[in-house]
N, C-alpha and C positions, 0 to 999 in steps of 0.2 A: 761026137766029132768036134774037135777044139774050132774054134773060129780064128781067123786071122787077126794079129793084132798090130793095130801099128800105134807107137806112141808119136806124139807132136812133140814138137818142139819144144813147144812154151811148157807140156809136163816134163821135160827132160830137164830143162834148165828149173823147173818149181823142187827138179829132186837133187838136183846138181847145188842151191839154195839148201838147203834142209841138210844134208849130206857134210856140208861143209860148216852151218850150225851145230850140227852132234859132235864134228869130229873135235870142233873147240871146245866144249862142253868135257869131253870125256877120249882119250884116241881108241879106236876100236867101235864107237857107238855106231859109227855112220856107217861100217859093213855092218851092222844089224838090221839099221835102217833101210839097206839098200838091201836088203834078202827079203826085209819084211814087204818090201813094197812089189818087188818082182815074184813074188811069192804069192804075194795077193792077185797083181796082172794075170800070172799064170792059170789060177783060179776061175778068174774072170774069163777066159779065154775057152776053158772048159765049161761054164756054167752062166753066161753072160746075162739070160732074163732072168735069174737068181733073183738080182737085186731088184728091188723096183725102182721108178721114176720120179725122183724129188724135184724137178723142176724144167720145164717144157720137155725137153726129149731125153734130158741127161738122168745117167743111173751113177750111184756112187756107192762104191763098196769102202768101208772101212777098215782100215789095219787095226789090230790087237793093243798093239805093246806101244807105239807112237803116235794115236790119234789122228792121223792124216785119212783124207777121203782121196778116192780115186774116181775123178771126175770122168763119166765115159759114155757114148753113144752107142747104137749097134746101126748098121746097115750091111743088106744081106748077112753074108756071111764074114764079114768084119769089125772088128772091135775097134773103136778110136778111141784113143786115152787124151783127153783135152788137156788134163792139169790133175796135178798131186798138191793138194793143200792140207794143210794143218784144221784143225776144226774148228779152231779160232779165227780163219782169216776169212774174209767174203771171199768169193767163187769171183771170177772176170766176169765181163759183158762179152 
């Protein structure tokens, strides 16, 4: 049974950032980017203790092809997406 997902904000704007990095870089890149990472949420949504816990309560799944983590919690039966970052950048407080 898939869990409910909800994304925040501050990951919406972290992919909304990222998106618009690719699309300067290359046009086309950022719908890749943007399948790869809803593609991964998806995932997570089916298999959320999958990942384990890298730091207090948060789990992060990683993308393939762009290096980004998907910062995420569970409770009950829903998934929070806190933040989509690069594996370069530190995670928020």
């Amino acid at each position: 049974m898939a869990y409910n997902i909800i994304v925040k904000t501050e990951a919406y704007l972290d992919i909304d950032q990222a998106m618009t990095w690719y699309q300067e870089q290359k046009k086309g890149l950022e719908i890749e980017l943007y399948h790869e990472i809803f593609d991964a949420i998806d995932y997570i949504s089916e298999h959320p203790k999958l990942f384990q816990k890298k730091y207090k309560r948060f789990r992060i799944r990683y993308t393939d092809k762009f290096q980004y983590g998907i910062h995420y919690t569970i409770e009950k039966k829903t998934v929070f997406v806190h933040a989509v970052l690069h594996t370069a950048r530190e995670p928020r407080d």
